[in-house]
C-alpha positions as semicolon CSV with decimal commas, in nm:
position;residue;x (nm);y (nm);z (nm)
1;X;-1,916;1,846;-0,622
2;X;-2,061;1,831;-1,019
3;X;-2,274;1,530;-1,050
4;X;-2,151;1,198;-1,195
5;X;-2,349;1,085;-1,564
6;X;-2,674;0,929;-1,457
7;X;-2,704;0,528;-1,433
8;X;-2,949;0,348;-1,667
9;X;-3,209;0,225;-1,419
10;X;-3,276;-0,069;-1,584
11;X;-2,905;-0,215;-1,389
12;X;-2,999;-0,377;-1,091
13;X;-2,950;-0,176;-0,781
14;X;-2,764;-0,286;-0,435
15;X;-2,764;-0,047;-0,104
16;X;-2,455;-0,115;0,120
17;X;-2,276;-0,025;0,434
18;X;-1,946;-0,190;0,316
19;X;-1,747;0,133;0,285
20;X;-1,848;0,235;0,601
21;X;-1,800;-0,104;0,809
22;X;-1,457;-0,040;0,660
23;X;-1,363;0,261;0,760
24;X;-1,483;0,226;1,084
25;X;-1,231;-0,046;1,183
26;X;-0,964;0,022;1,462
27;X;-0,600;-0,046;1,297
28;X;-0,523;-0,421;1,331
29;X;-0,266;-0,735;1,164
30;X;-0,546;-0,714;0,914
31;X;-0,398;-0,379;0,796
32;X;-0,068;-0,411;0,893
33;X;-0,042;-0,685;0,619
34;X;-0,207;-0,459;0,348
35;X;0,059;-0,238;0,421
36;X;0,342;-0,479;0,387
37;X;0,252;-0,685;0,113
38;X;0,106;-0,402;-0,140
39;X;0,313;-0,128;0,027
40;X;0,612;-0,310;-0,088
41;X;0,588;-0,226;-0,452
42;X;0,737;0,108;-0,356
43;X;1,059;-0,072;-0,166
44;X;1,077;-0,243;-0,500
45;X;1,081;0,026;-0,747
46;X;1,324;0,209;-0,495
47;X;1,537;-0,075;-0,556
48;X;1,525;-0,075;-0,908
49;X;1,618;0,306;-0,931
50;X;1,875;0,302;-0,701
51;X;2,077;-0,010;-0,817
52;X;2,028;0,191;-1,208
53;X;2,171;0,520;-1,009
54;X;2,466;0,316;-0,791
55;X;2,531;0,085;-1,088
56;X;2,639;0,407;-1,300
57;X;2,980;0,428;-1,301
58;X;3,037;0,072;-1,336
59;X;2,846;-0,037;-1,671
60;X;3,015;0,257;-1,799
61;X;3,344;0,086;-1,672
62;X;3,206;-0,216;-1,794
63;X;3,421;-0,459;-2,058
64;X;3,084;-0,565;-2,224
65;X;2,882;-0,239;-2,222
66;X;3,096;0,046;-2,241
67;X;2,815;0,251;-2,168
68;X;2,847;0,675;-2,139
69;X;2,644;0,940;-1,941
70;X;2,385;0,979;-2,238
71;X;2,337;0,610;-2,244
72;X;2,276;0,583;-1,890
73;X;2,025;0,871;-1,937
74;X;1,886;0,658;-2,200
75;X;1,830;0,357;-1,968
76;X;1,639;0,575;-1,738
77;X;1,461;0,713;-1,965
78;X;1,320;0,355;-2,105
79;X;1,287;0,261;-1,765
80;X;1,041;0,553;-1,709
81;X;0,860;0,516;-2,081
82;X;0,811;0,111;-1,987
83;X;0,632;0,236;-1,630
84;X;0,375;0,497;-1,819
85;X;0,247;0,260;-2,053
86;X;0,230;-0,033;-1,801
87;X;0,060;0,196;-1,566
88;X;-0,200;0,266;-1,865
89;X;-0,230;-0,079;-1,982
90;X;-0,286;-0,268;-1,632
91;X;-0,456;0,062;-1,499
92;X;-0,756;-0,031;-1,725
93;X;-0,716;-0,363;-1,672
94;X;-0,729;-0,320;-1,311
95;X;-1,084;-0,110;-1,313
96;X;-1,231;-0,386;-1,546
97;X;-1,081;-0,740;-1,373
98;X;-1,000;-0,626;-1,016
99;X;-0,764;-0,485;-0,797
100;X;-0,634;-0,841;-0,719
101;X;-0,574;-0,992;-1,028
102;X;-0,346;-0,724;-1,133
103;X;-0,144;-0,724;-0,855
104;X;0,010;-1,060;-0,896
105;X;0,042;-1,017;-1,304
106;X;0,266;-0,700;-1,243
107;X;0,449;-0,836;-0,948
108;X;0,544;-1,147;-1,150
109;X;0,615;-0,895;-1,476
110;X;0,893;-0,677;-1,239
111;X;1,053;-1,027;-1,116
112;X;1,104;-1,141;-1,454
113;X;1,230;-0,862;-1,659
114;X;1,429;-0,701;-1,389
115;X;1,598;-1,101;-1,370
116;X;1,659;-1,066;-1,752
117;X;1,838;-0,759;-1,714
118;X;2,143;-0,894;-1,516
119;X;2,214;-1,075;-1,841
120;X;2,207;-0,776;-2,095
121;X;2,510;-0,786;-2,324
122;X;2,405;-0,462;-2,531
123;X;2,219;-0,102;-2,489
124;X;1,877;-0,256;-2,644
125;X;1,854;-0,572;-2,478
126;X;1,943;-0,353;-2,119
127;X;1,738;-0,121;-2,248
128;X;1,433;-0,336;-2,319
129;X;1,481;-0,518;-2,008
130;X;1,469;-0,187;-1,844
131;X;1,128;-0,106;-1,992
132;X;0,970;-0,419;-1,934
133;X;1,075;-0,374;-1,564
134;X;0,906;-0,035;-1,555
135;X;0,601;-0,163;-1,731
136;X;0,560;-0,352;-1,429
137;X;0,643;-0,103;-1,173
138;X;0,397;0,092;-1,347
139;X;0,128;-0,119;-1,352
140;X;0,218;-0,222;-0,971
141;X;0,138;0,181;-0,884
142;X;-0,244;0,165;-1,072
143;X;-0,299;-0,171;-0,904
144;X;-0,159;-0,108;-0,575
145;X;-0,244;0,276;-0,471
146;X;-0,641;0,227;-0,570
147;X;-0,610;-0,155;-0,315
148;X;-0,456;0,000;-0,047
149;X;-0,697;0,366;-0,078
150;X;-1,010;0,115;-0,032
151;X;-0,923;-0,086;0,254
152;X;-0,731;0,180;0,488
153;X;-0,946;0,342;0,728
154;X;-0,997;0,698;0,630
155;X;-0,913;0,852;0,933
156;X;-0,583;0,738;0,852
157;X;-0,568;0,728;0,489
158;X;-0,347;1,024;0,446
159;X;-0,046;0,928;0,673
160;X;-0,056;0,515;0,576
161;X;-0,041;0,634;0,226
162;X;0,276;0,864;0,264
163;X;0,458;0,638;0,497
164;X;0,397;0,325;0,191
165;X;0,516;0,579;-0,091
166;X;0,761;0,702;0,097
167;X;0,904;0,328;0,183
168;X;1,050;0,389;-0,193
169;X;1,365;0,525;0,029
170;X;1,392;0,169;0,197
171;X;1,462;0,016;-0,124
172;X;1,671;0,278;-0,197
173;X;1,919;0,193;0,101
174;X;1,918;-0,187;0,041
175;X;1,964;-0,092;-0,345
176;X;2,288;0,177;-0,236
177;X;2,414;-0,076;0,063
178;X;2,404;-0,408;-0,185
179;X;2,614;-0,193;-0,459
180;X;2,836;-0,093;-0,199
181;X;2,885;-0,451;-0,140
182;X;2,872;-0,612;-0,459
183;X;3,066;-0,393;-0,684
184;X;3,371;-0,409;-0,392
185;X;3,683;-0,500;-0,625
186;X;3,747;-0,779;-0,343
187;X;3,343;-0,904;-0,351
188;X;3,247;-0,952;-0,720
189;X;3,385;-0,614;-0,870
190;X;3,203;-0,354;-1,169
191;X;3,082;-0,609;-1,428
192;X;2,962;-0,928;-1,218
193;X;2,886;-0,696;-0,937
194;X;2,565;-0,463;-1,124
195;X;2,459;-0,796;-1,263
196;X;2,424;-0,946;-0,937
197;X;2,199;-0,626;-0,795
198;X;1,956;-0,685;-1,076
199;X;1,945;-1,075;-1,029
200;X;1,891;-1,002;-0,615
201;X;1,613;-0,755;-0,728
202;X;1,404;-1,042;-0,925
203;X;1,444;-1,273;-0,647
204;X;1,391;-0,989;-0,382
205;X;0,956;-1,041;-0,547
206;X;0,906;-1,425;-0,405
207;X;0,840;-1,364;-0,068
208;X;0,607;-1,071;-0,171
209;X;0,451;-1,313;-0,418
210;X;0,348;-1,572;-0,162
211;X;0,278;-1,297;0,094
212;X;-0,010;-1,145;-0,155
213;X;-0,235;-1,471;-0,127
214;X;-0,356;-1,317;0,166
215;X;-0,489;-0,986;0,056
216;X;-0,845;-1,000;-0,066
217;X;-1,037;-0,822;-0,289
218;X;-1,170;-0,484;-0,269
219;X;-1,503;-0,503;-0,135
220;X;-1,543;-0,178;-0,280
221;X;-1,441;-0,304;-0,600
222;X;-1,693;-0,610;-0,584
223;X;-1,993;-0,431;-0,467
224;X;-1,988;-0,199;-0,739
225;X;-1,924;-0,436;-0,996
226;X;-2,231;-0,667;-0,877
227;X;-2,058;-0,869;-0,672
228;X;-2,232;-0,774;-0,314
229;X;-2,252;-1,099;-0,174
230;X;-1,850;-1,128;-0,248
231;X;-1,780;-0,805;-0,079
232;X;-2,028;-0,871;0,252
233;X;-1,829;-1,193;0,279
234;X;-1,504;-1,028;0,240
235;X;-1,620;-0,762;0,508
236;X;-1,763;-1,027;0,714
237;X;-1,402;-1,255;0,735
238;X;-1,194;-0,907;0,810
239;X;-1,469;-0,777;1,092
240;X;-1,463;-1,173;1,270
241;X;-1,054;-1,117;1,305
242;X;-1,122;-0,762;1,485
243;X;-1,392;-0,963;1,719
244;X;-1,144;-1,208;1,813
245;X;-0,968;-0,929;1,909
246;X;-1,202;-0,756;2,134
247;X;-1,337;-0,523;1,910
248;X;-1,735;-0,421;1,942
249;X;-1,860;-0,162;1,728
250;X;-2,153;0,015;1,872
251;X;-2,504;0,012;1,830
252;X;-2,563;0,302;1,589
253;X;-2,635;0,230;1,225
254;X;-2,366;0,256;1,005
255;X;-2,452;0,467;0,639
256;X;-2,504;0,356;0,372
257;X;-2,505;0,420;-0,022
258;X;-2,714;0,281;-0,301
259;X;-2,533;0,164;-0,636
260;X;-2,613;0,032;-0,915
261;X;-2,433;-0,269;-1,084
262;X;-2,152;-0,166;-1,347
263;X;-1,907;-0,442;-1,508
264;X;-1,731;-0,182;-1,710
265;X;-1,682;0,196;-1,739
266;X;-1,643;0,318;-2,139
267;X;-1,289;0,520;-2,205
268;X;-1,557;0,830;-2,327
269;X;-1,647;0,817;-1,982
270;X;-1,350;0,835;-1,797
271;X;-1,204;1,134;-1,998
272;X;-1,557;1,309;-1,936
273;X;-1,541;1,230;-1,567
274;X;-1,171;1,303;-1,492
275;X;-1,139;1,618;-1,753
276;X;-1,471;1,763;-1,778
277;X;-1,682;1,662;-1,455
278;X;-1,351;1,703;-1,254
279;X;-1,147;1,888;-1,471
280;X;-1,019;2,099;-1,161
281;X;-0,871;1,772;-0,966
282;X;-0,729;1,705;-1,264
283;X;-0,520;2,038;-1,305
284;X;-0,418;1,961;-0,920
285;X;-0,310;1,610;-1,007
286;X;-0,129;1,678;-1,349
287;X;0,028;1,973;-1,186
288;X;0,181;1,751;-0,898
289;X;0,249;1,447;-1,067
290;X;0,464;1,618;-1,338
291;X;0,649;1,868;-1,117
292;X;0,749;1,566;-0,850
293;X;0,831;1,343;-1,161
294;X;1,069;1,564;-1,310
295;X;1,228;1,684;-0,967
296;X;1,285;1,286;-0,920
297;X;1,387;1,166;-1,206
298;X;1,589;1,436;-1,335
299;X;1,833;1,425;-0,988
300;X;1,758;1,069;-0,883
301;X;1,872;0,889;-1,212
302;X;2,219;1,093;-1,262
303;X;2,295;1,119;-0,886
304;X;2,565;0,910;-0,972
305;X;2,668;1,093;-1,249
306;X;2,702;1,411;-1,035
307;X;2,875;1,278;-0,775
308;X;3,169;1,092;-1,009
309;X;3,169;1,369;-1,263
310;X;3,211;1,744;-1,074
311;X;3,310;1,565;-0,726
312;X;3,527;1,247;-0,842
313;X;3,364;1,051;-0,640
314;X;3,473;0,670;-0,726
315;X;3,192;0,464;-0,878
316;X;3,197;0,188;-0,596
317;X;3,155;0,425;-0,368
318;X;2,823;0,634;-0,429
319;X;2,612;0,414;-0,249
320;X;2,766;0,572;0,078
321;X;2,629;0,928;-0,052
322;X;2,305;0,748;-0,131
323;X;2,255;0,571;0,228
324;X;2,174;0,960;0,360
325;X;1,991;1,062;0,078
326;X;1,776;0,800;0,120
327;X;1,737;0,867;0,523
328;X;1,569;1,210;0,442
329;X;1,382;1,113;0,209
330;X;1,248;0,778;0,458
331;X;1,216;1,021;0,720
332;X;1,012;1,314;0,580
333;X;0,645;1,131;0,486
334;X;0,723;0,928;0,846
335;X;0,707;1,261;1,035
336;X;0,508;1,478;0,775
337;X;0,272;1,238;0,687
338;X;0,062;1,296;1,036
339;X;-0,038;1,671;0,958
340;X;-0,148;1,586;0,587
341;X;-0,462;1,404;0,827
342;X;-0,478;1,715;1,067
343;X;-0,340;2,016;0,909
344;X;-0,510;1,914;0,619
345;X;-0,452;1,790;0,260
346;X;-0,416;2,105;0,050
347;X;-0,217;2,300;0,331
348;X;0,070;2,054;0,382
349;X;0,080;1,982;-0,039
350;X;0,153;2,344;-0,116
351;X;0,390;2,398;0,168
352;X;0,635;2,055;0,067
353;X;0,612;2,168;-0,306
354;X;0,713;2,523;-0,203
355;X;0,991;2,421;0,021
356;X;1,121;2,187;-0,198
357;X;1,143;2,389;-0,506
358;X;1,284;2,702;-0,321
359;X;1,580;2,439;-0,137
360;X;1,647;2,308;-0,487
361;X;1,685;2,651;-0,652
362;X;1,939;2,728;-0,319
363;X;2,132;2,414;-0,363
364;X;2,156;2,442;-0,734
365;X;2,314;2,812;-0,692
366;X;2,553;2,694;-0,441
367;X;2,686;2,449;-0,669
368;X;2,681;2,663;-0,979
369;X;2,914;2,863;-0,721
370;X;3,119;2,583;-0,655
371;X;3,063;2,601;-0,308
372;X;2,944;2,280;-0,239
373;X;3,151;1,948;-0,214
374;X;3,042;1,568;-0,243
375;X;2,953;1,596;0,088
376;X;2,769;1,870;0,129
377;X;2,577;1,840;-0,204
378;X;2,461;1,503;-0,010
379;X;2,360;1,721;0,297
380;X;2,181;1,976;0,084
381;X;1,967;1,689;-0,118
382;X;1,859;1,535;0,186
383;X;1,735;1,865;0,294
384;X;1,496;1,929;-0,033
385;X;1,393;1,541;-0,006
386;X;1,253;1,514;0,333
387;X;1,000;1,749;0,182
388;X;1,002;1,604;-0,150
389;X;0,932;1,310;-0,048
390;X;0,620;1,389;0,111
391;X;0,491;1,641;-0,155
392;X;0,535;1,330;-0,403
393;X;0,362;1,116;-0,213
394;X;0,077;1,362;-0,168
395;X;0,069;1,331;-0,543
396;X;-0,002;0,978;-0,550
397;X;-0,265;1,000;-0,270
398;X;-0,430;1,326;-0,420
399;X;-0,489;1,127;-0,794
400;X;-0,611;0,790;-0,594
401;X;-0,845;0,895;-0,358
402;X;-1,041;1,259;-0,548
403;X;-1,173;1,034;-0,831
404;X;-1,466;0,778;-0,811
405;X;-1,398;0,422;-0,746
406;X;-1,500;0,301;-1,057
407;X;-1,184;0,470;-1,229
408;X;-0,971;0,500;-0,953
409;X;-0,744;0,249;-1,087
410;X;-0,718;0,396;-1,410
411;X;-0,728;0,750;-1,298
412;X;-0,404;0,670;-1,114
413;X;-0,271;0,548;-1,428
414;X;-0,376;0,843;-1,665
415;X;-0,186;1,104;-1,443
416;X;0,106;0,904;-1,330
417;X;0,163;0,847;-1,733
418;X;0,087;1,198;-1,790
419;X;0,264;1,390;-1,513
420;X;0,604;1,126;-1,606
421;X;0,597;1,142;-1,998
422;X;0,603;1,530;-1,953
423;X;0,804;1,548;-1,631
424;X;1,046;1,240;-1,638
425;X;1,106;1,012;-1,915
426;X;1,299;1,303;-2,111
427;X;1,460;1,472;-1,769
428;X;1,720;1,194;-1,688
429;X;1,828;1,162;-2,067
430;X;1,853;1,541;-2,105
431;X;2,058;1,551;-1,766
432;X;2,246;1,323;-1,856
433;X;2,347;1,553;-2,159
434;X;2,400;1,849;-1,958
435;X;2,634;1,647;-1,728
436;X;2,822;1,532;-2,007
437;X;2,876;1,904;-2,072
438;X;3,067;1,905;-1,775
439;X;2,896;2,240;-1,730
440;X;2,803;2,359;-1,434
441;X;2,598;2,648;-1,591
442;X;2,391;2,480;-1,720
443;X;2,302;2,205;-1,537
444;X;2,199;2,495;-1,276
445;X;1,954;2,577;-1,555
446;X;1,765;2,234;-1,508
447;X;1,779;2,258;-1,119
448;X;1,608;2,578;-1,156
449;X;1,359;2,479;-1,403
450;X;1,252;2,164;-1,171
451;X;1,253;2,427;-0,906
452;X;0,978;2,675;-1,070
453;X;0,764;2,320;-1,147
454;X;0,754;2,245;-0,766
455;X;0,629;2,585;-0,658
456;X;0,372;2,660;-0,943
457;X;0,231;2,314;-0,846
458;X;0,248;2,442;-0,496
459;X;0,048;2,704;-0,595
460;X;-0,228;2,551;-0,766
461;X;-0,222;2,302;-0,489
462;X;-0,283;2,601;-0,240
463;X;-0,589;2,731;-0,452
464;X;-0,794;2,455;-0,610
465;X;-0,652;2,149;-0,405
466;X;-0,900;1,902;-0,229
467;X;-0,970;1,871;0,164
468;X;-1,005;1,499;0,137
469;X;-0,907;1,496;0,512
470;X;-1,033;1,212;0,686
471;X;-1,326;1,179;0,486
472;X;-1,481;0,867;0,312
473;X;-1,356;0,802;-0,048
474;X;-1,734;0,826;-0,146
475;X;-1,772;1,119;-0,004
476;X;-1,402;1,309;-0,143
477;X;-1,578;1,189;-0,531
478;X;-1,916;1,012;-0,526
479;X;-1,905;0,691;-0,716
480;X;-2,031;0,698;-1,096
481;X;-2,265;0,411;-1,002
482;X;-2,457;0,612;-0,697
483;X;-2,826;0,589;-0,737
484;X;-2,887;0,921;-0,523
């Protein structure tokens, strides 16, 4: 791999086994909880999506709003814009202060604007709400992805990773079954009933709050930011747990790698590193972050719109066709995710980006042909998410774990910002439009251009993608601090 800029050697150099003592760790509770109380972000922006997708029909019912299909694009749209530049402004944030840190500013960001939003009485102050509530989805993904990359083993990076993106479908079913529920004429009907999803939503974050007090820092993080004493202490606390448990590592020595002490990484740097040193990665990463985040965004935030516009489907109602959707999509990184640690990385990415643009192109003729009915247009989206859903995933694990450590948080950010400002924030507005159209024709037209994005990034996937396969993060991208 191209060599990372060379470290002054006046910075005072540390040699450490952390990242190995780490990775060689049986799973245990200690990971278990990493997984629940990080992993959750995903269940949370699931929820937020869905409830904007099931909610649909009835702010445009709604006394107060009187919302249409372009202003529900709109929504999603801000929704998207607020979680780019979050994701840029806490990904740097996160690199420079610590995994840890960030993760309770964005969790507490989400809780309160997506609070605020159940008492919007306009576009702009839904709107707003809307983007504040991305901003800290967004930053939750930069924070989150680079925590959980450093302290899962990395035998079983690939799967854990899949299974915690793809636990965005879990949210997604609580988000369709609570809409179901709450916007029942006979519960709390359309215009109490969506602000009641968004007020659940905020409070849905205190548990998870409380629940993050437990997760420490990235040793990772600490050792290469001089902190080595922090991190062998960290180590040293998670490894006593494991003994309790009747784990004994054996006697061999562990490796190790020499660093040298960095508080901060300059922004010249981490456009040379990610676009110049590793300007290849980066094609891979743009390529599958954009394709995935117009795919998503483009179908997920007018689902509704869809299903109540060419299949009448009654707004209180859609979180029924949802509940399935959301199955596949639950079910595909679950029993995909395996193969993506045996198969191999690059493999399994091109052939979910393949299958899912070539399913989407199918479905999108067979409803151009009219032979499809709310129903089966459910049937036929589950079919082209269980493999979405895994290819997006892959995304997010290719961007967090084939750049160095010292910008992994911000690396995340950069193509997650890049890949959705291209790929998403305009696709749910400009669905929306072509909805509105009430034209078949050429809503086809988008499903086939979000079909030719999924296999050209299958493509360049299946050419200059990464084996990171069950290899160390410092080994997949050697850390900008190494001292050999």
């Amino acid at each position: 791999m191209p060599d990372s800029p060379k470290i002054p050697e006046t910075r005072p150099l540390v040699e450490t086994d952390t990242p190995a003592r780490l990775d060689r760790l049986p799973w245990g509770r200690f990971h278990s909880l990493v997984v629940i109380a990080l992993g959750i972000t995903w269940i949370l922006d699931g929820l937020e999506v869905t409830l904007a997708g099931s909610v649909a029909g009835a702010l445009r019912e709604s006394p107060t709003l009187h919302f249409v299909s372009a202003d529900i694009g709109f929504i999603g749209s801000a929704y998207l814009a607020g979680a780019v530049l979050g994701a840029l402004f806490f990904g740097g944030l996160t690199d420079r202060l610590g995994r840890r840190t960030l993760f309770f500013v964005t969790l507490l960001l989400y809780m309160s604007a997506t609070t605020a939003t159940a008492f919007a009485d306009s576009l702009w102050s839904f709107a707003l709400f809307r983007f504040l509530t991305g901003a800290g989805i967004g930053g939750e993904y930069s924070a989150i992805n680079s925590t959980i990359q450093e302290l899962i083993p990395a035998r079983v990076r690939g799967w854990t990773d899949l299974v915690i993106n793809g636990s965005f479908w879990v949210g997604a079913a609580i988000g369709a079954a609570g809409s179901i529920y709450l916007l029942d004429p006979a519960v709390l009907g359309g215009d109490l009933g969506w602000r009641a999803c968004f007020l659940i939503g905020g409070l849905f974050g205190l548990p998870i709050l409380l629940m993050r007090f437990w997760i420490p820092e990235s040793p990772r993080w600490l050792v290469t930011h001089g902190h080595a004493g922090r991190a062998a202490k960290v180590v040293e606390t998670i490894e006593t747990d494991f003994h309790r448990r009747g784990f004994r590592p054996g006697p061999a020595p562990l490796p190790s790698i020499r660093l040298r002490d960095r508080r901060s990484t300059s922004l010249g740097e981490v456009f040379r590193t990610l676009f110049h040193t590793h300007r290849q990665r980066a094609l891979v990463g743009l390529s599958l972050m954009t394709a995935q985040a117009f795919l998503y965004n483009a179908i997920f935030f007018t689902y509704a719109l869809v299903l109540t516009t060419f299949y009448g489907v009654p707004a209180a109602e859609v979180g029924w066709y949802i509940l399935p959707f959301a199955l596949g999509n639950v079910l595909g990184p679950i029993l995909l995710g395996r193969f993506f640690d045996t198969i191999g990385r690059r493999r399994m990415i091109a052939f979910t980006y393949a299958m899912s643009g070539l399913l989407l192109a199918l479905t999108g003729w067979l409803f151009q042909q009219g032979m499809l009915d709310g129903t089966s247009q459910t049937v036929a989206w589950m079919a082209i998410f269980f493999f979405a859903s895994a290819a997006a995933s892959s995304a997010y694990l290719t961007v967090s774990e084939t750049f160095p450590l010292e910008i992994r948080a911000l690396a995340i950010a950069i193509f997650y910002a890049i890949g959705t400002g291209i790929g998403g924030i305009a696709a749910p507005y400009v669905f929306g439009l072509l909805i509105e159209t009430g034209s078949r024709d050429r809503l086809l037209l988008g499903y086939l251009f979000g079909a030719a994005l999924m296999i050209a990034a299958a493509a360049i996937a299946a050419i200059w993608g990464v084996a990171a396969e069950r290899k160390p993060l410092e080994t997949v991208a050697r850390p900008l601090s190494a001292a050999d």
